[in-house]
N, C-alpha and C positions, 0 to 999 in steps of 0.2 A: 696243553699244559702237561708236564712230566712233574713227577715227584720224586725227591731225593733225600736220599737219608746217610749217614754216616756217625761215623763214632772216631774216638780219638782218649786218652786218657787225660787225668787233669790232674797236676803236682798237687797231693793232699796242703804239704804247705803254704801255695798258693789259691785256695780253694778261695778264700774270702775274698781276696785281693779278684779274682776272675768273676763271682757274683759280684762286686762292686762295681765293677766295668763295666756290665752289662745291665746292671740296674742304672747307668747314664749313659747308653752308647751316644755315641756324636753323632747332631742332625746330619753334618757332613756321610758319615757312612751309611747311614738309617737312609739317605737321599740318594747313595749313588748302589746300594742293593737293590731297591727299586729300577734306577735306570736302567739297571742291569739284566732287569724284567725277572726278579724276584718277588716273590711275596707269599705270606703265609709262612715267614719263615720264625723258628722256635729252636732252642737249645735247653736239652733237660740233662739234669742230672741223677745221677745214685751208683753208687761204692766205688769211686772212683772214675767213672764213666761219664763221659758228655756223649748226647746224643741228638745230633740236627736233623732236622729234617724242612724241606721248602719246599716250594712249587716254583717250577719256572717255566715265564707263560713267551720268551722270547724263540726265535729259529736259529739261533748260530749260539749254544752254549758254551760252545769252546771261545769263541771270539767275546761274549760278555764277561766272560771267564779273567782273561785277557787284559780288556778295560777295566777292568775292577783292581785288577793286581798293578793296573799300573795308574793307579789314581794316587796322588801323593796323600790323603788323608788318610786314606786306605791301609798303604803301608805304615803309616805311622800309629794305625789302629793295630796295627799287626805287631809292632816292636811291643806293642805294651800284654798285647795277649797271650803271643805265641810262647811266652817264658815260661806261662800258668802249664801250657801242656806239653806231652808225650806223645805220639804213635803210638797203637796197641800192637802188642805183638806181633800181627797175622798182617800189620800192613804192606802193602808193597813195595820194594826197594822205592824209596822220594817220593813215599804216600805220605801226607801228614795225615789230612781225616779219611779213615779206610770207607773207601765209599759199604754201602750195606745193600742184600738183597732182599727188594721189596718179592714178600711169600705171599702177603693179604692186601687187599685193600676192597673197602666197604664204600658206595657213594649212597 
């Protein structure tokens, strides 16, 4: 299992409209995160900031990666959310969520 975390900002004026989406995500995407050999996954907020973090328990993450972007729910989960955010500044050129460096972990 790897654990992943990232950050991304979140248009203030879209802040409701982004917790309202996510307090209903669609069994369709909640079902193919999974297949995608996700789980444990969480998205927090505060001052502008989203911060995800998962575990992924599959061998070919670039390839679930893949599958997921190209599942049609998926994408259409994606036209509704991706408006709410930004990139943070430090991302890298076609980083949407700049991945983060795991410093701690406690089991």
């Amino acid at each position: 299992m790897k654990r992943y975390g990232w950050t991304i900002k979140v248009k203030m004026d879209r802040l409701a409209e982004y917790k309202a989406l996510h307090a209903a995500v669609w069994p369709e995407v909640l079902n193919r995160l999974k297949e995608c050999n996700i789980q444990n996954y969480s998205i927090y907020y505060r001052d502008g900031n989203l911060f995800s973090y998962l575990e992924y328990t599959g061998q070919d993450f670039e390839k679930d990666m893949a599958n997921m972007a190209a599942d049609p729910n998926t994408q259409a989960w994606w036209k509704l959310t991706d408006p709410c955010q930004e990139p943070v500044d430090s991302a890298s050129e076609g980083e949407w969520w700049a991945t983060m460096e795991e410093v701690f972990h406690m089991d």
